[in-house]
C-alpha positions as a Markdown table, in Angstrom:
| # | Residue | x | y | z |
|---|---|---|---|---|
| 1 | Unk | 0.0 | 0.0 | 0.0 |
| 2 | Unk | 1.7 | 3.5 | -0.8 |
| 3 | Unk | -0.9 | 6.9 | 0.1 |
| 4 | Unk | -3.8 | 4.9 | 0.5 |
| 5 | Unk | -3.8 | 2.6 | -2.7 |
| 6 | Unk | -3.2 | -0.7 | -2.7 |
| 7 | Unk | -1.3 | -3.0 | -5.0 |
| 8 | Unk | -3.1 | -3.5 | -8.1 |
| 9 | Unk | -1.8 | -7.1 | -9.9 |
| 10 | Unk | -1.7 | -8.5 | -13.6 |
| 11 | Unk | -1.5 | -12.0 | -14.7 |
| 12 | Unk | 1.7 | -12.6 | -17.1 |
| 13 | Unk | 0.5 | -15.2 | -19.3 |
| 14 | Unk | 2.8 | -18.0 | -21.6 |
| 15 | Unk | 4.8 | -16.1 | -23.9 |
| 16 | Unk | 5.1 | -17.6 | -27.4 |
| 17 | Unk | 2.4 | -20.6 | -28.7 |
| 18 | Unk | 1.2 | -23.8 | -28.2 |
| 19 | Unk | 3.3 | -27.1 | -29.6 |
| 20 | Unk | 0.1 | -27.4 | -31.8 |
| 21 | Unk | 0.0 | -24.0 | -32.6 |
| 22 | Unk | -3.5 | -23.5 | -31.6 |
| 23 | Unk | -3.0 | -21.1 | -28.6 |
| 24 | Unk | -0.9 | -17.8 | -29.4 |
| 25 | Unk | -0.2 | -16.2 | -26.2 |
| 26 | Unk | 1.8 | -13.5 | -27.6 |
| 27 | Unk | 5.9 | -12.9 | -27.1 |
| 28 | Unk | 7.4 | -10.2 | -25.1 |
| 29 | Unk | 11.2 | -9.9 | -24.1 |
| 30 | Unk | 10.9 | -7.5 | -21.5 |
| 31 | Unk | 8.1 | -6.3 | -18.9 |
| 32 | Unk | 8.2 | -3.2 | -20.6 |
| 33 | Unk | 6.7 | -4.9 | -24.1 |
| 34 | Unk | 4.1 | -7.0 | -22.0 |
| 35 | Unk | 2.9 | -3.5 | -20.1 |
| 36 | Unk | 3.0 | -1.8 | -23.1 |
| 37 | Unk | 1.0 | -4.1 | -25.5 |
| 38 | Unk | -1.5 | -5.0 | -22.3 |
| 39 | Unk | -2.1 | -1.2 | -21.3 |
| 40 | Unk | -2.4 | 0.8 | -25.0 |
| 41 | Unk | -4.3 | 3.4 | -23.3 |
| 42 | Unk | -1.1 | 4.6 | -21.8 |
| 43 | Unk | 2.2 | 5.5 | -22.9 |
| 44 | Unk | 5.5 | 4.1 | -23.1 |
| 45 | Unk | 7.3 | 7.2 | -21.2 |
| 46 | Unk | 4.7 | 6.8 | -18.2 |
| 47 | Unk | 5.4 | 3.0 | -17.5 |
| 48 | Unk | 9.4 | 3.8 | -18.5 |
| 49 | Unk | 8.5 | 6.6 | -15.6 |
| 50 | Unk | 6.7 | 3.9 | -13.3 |
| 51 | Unk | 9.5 | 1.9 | -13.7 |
| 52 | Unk | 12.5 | 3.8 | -13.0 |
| 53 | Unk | 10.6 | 4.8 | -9.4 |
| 54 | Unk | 10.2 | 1.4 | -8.5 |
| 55 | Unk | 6.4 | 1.7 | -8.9 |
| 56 | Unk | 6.2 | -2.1 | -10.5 |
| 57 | Unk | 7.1 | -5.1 | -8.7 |
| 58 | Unk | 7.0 | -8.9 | -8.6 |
| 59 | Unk | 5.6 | -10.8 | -6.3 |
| 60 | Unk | 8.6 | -10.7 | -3.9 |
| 61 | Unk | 8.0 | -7.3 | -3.9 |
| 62 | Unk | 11.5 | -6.5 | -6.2 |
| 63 | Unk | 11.0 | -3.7 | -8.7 |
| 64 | Unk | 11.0 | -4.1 | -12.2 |
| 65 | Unk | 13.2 | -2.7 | -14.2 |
| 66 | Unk | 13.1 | -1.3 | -17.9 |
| 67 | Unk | 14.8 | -4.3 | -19.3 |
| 68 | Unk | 13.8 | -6.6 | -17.0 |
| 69 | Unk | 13.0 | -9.9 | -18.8 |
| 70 | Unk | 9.4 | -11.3 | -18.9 |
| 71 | Unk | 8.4 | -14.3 | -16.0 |
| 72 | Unk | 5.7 | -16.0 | -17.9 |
| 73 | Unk | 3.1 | -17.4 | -15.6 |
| 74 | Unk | 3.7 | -14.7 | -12.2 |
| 75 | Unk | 1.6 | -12.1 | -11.3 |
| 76 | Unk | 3.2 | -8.4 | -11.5 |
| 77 | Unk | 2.0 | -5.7 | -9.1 |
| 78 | Unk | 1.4 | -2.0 | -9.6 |
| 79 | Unk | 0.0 | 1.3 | -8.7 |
| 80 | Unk | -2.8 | 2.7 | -9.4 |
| 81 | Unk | -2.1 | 6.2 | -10.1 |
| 82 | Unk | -3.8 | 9.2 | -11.9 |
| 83 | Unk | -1.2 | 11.0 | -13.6 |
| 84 | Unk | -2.6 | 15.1 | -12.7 |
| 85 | Unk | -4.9 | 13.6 | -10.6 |
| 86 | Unk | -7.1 | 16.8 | -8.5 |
| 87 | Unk | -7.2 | 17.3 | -5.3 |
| 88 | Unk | -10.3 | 17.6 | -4.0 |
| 89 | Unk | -10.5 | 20.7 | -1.1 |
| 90 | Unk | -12.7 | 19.2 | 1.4 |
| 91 | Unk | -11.7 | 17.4 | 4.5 |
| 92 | Unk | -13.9 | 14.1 | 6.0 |
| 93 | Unk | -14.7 | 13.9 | 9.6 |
| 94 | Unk | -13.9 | 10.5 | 11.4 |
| 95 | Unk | -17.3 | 10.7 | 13.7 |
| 96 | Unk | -16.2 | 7.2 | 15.3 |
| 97 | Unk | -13.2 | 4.0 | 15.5 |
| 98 | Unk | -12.8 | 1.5 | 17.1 |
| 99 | Unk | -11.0 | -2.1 | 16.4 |
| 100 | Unk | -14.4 | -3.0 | 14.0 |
| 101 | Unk | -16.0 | -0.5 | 12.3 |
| 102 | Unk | -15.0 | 3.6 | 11.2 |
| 103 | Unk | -17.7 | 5.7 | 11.4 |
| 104 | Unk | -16.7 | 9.1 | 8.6 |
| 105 | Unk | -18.8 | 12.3 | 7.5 |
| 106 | Unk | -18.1 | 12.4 | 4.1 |
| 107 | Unk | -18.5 | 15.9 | 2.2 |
| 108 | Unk | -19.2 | 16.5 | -0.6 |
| 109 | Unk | -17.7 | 15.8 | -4.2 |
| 110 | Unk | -15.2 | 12.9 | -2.3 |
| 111 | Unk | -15.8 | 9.3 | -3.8 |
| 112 | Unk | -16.3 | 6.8 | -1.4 |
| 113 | Unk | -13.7 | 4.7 | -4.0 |
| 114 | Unk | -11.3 | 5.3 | -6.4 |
| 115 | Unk | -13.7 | 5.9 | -9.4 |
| 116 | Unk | -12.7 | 7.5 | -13.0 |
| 117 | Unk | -9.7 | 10.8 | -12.1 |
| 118 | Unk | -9.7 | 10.0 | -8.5 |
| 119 | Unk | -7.7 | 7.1 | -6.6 |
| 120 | Unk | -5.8 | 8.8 | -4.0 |
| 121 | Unk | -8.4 | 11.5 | -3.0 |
| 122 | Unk | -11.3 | 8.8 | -2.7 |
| 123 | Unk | -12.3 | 8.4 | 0.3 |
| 124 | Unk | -11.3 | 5.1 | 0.7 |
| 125 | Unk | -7.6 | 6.1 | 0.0 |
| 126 | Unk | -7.8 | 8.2 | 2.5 |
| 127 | Unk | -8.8 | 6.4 | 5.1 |
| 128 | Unk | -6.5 | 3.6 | 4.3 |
| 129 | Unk | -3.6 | 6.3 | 4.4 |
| 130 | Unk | -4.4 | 8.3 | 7.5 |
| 131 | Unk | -4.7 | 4.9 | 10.0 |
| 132 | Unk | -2.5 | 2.5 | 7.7 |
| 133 | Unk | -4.8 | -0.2 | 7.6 |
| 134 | Unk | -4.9 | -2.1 | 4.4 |
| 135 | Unk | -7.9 | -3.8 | 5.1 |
| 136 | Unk | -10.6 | -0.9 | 5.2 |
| 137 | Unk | -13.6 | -1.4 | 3.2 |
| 138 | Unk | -16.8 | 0.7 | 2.9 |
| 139 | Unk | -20.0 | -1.4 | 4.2 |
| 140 | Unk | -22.3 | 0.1 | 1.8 |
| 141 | Unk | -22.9 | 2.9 | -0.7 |
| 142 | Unk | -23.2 | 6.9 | -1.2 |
| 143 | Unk | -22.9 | 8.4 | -4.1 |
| 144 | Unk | -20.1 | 10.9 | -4.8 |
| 145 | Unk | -22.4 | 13.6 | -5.1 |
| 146 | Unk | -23.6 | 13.1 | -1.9 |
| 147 | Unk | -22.5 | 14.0 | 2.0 |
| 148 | Unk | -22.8 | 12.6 | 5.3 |
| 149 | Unk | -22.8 | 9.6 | 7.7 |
| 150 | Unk | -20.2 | 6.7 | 5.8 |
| 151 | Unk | -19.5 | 3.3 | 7.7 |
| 152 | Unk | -16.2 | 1.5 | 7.3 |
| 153 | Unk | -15.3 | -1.9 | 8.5 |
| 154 | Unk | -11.1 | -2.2 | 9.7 |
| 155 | Unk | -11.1 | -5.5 | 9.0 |
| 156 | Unk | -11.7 | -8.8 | 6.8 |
| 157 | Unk | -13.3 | -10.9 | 9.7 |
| 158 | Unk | -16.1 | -8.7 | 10.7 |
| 159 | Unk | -16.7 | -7.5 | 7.2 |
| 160 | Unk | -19.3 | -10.0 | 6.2 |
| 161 | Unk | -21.6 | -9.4 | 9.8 |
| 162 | Unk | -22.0 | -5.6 | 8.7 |
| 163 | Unk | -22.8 | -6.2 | 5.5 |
| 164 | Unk | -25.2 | -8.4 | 6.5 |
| 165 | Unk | -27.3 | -5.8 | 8.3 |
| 166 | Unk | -27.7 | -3.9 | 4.8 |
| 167 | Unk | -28.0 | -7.1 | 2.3 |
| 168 | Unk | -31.5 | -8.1 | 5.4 |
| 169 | Unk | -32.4 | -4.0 | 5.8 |
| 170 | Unk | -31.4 | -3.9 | 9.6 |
| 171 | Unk | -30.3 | -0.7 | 9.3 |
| 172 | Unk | -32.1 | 2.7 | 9.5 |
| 173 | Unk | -30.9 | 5.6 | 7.5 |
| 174 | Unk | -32.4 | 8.9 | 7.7 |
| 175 | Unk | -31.3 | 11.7 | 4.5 |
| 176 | Unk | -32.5 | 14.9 | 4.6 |
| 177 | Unk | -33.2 | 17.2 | 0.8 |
| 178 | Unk | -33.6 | 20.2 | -0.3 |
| 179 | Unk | -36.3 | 20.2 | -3.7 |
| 180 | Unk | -39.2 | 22.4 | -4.8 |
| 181 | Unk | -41.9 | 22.3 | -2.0 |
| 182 | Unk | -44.5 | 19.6 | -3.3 |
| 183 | Unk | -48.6 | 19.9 | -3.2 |
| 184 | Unk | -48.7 | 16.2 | -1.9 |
| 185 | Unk | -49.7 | 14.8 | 1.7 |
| 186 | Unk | -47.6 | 14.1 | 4.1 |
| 187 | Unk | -46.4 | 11.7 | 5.2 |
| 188 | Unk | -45.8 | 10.0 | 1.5 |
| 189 | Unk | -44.9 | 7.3 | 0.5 |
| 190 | Unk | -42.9 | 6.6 | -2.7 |
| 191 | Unk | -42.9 | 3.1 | -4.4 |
| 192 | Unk | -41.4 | 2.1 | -7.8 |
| 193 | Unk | -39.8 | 0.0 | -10.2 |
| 194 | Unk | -36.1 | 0.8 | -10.6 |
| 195 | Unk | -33.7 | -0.4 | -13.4 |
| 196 | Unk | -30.9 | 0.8 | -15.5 |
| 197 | Unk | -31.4 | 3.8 | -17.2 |
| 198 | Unk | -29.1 | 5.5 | -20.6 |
| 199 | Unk | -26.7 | 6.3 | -19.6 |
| 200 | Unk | -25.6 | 3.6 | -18.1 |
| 201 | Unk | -24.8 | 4.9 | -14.9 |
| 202 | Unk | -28.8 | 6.5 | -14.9 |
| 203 | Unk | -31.6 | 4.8 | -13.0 |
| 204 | Unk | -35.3 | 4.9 | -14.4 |
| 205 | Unk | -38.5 | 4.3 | -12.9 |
| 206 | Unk | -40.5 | 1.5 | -15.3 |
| 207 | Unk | -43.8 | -0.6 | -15.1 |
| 208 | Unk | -43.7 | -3.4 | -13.2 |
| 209 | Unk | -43.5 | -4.5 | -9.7 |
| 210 | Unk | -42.1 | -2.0 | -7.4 |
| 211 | Unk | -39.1 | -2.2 | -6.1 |
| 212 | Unk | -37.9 | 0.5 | -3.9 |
| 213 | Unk | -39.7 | 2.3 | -1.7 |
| 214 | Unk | -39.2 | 5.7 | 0.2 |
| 215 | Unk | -41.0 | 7.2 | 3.4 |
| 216 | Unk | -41.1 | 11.0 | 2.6 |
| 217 | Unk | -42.1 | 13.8 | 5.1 |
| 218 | Unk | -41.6 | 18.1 | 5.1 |
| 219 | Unk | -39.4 | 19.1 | 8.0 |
| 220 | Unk | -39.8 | 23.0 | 7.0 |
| 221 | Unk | -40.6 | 25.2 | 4.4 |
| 222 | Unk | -39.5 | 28.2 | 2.6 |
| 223 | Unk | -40.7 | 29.9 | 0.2 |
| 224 | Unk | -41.1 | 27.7 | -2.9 |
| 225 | Unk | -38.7 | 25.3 | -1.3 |
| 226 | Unk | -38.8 | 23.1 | 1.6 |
| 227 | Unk | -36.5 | 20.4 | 3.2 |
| 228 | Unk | -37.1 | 17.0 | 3.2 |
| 229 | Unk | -37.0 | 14.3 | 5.4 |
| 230 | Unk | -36.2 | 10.7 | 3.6 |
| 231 | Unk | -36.6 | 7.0 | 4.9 |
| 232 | Unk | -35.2 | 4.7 | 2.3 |
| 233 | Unk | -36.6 | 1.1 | 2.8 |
| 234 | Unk | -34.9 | -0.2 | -0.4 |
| 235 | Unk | -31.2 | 0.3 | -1.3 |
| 236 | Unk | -31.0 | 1.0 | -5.2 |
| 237 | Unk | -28.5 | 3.2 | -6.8 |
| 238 | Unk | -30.0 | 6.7 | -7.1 |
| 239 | Unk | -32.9 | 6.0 | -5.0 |
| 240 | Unk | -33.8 | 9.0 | -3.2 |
| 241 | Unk | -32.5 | 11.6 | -6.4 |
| 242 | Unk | -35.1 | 9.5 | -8.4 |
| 243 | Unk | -37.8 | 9.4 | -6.5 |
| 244 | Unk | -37.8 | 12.9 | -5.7 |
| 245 | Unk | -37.7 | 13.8 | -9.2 |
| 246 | Unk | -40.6 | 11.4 | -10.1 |
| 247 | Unk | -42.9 | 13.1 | -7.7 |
| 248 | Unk | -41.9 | 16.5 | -9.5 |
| 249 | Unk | -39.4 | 17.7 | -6.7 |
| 250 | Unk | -36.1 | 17.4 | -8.2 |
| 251 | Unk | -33.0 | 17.4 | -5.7 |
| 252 | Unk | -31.2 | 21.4 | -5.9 |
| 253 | Unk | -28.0 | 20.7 | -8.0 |
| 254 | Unk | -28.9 | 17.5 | -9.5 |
| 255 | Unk | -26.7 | 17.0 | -12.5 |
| 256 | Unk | -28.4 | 13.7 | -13.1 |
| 257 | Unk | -32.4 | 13.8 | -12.2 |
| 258 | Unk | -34.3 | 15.1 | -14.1 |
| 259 | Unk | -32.4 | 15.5 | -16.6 |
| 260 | Unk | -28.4 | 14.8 | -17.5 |
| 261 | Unk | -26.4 | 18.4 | -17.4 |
| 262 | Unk | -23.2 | 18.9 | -18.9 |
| 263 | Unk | -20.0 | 18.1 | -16.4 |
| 264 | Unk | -18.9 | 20.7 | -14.1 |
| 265 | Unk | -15.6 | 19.0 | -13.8 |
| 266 | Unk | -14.1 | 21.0 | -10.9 |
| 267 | Unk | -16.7 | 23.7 | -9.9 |
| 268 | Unk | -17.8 | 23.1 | -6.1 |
| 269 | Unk | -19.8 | 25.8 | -6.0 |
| 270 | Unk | -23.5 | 24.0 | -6.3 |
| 271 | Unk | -23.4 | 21.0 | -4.2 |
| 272 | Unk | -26.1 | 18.4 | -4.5 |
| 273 | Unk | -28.3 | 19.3 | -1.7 |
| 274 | Unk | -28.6 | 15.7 | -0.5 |
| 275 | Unk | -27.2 | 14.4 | 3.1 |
| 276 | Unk | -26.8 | 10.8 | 5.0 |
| 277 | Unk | -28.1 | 12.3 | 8.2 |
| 278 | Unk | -28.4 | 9.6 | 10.5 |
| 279 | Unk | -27.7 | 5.4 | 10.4 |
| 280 | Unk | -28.8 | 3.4 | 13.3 |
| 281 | Unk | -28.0 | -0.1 | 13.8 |
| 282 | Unk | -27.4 | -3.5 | 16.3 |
| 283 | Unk | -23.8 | -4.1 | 16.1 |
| 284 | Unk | -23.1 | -7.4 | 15.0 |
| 285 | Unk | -20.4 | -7.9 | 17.2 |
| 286 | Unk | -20.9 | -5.9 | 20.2 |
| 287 | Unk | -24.5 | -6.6 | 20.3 |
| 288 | Unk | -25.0 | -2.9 | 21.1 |
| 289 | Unk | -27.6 | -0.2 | 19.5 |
| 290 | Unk | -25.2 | 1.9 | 17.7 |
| 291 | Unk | -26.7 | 5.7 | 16.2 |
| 292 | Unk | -24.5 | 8.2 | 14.2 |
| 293 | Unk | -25.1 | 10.9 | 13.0 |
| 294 | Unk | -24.1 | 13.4 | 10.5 |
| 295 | Unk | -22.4 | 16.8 | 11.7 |
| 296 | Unk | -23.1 | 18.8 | 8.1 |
| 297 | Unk | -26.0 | 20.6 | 7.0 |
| 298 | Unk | -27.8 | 22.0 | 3.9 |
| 299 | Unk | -27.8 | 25.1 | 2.4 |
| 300 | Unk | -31.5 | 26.2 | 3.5 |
């Protein structure tokens, strides 16, 4: 693990072909011809770069150099890196640790992973960087676009016991919204069948069965806004930023629901106005009633 990331690895298959000649497995002298043949999508001078820092290594852990010959049938390990990657200017706030689980306040804009130009400022990174503990993994989802609470597990044996509270919906979340104040009664309740949308990375509401559901309510209103108080039964991707926008009350800053808007790549200034507020659970290990909850707010 170096800043966070951990070892990524690649298979280095048979070099040359088959006695029968049926299986061509390709034929590289060096690592540098396998890396550069395997990964196309970047250049020779980055992994002659990688190289010369020691940033690729065999499974001992020795660096490869640029001549270094090819070891057909070993697995070669590497870093995952971003070359320009941004930073992003927002701090997270541990809320709780222990030996189990960490408990973070994600802001906004952070990916909980390392997703598309961001590896070492995803959350995850992070983490794994600031307590050096390889073995972090987040328990569930939020989206990048999203803030608040964030649970972490520290450690391969207990990972499975969270995520089991999720996977059987033994865990309450609360998120709290700011959208277009609706005309319906509340308490609503919001039920729907979800799949994938186009984009890919879009949900849609079809005909069907339902499957999610959200428990909506109005905390306060002003003016033609209000803030929202949401219950999500179900777990789908995009949940609560879809429902709102089926019942006519688009999310503020949604670059997704209703409609997809045009990346803002870097601009920080219109954060989706949807936070994690609270997540209450029995801990699986202590047995205890655990309740965090989130120290941000919306802009109201």
């Amino acid at each position: 693990m170096r800043d966070g990331v951990s070892a990524s690895r690649t298979w280095l298959p048979k070099s040359g072909s088959s006695k029968n000649a049926t299986e061509v497995y390709g034929s590289w002298e060096t690592i540098l011809e396998f890396l550069v043949e395997r990964f196309p999508f970047i250049s020779e001078d980055i992994f002659r770069d990688r190289l010369k820092r020691g940033d690729i290594v065999n499974e001992s852990g020795t660096p490869y150099r640029a001549d270094s010959p090819y070891v057909a049938e070993s697995f070669l390990f590497y870093y995952r890196e971003i070359p320009g990657e941004p930073t992003i200017p927002f701090t997270e706030t541990v809320l709780y640790k222990d030996s189990d689980i960490i408990v973070v306040d994600k802001p906004h804009f952070i990916p909980v992973t390392p997703t598309g130009r961001y590896v070492k400022e995803s959350l995850l990174s992070r983490l794994k960087h600031r307590f050096q503990l390889e073995d972090i993994s987040p328990i569930h989802r939020l989206d990048r676009e999203t803030a608040g609470v964030m649970l972490f597990s520290c450690s391969k044996e207990v990972r499975a016991g969270y995520q089991s509270l999720f996977q059987n919906r033994q865990v309450s979340k609360t998120y709290e919204a700011i959208a277009p104040r609706s005309t319906l009664d509340f308490p609503y309740t919001h039920r729907s069948r979800m799949v994938k949308g186009d984009p890919f990375f879009r949900m849609q509401e079809s005909d069907g069965e339902a499957n999610s559901e959200t428990l909506m309510d109005i905390l306060e209103t002003k003016g033609e806004l209000a803030r929202y108080l949401l219950k999500p039964v179900s777990g789908k991707q995009h949940q609560l930023r879809v429902h709102m926008a089926s019942i006519g009350c688009p999310i503020l800053n949604d670059p997704f629901y209703p409609e997809l808007l045009p990346s803002k790549d870097d601009d920080y200034s219109q954060p989706l106005q949807l936070l994690a507020k609270s997540i209450e659970f029995v801990d699986p290990v202590s047995g205890e009633l655990r309740r965090f909850e989130s120290q941000l707010s919306l802009e109201f």
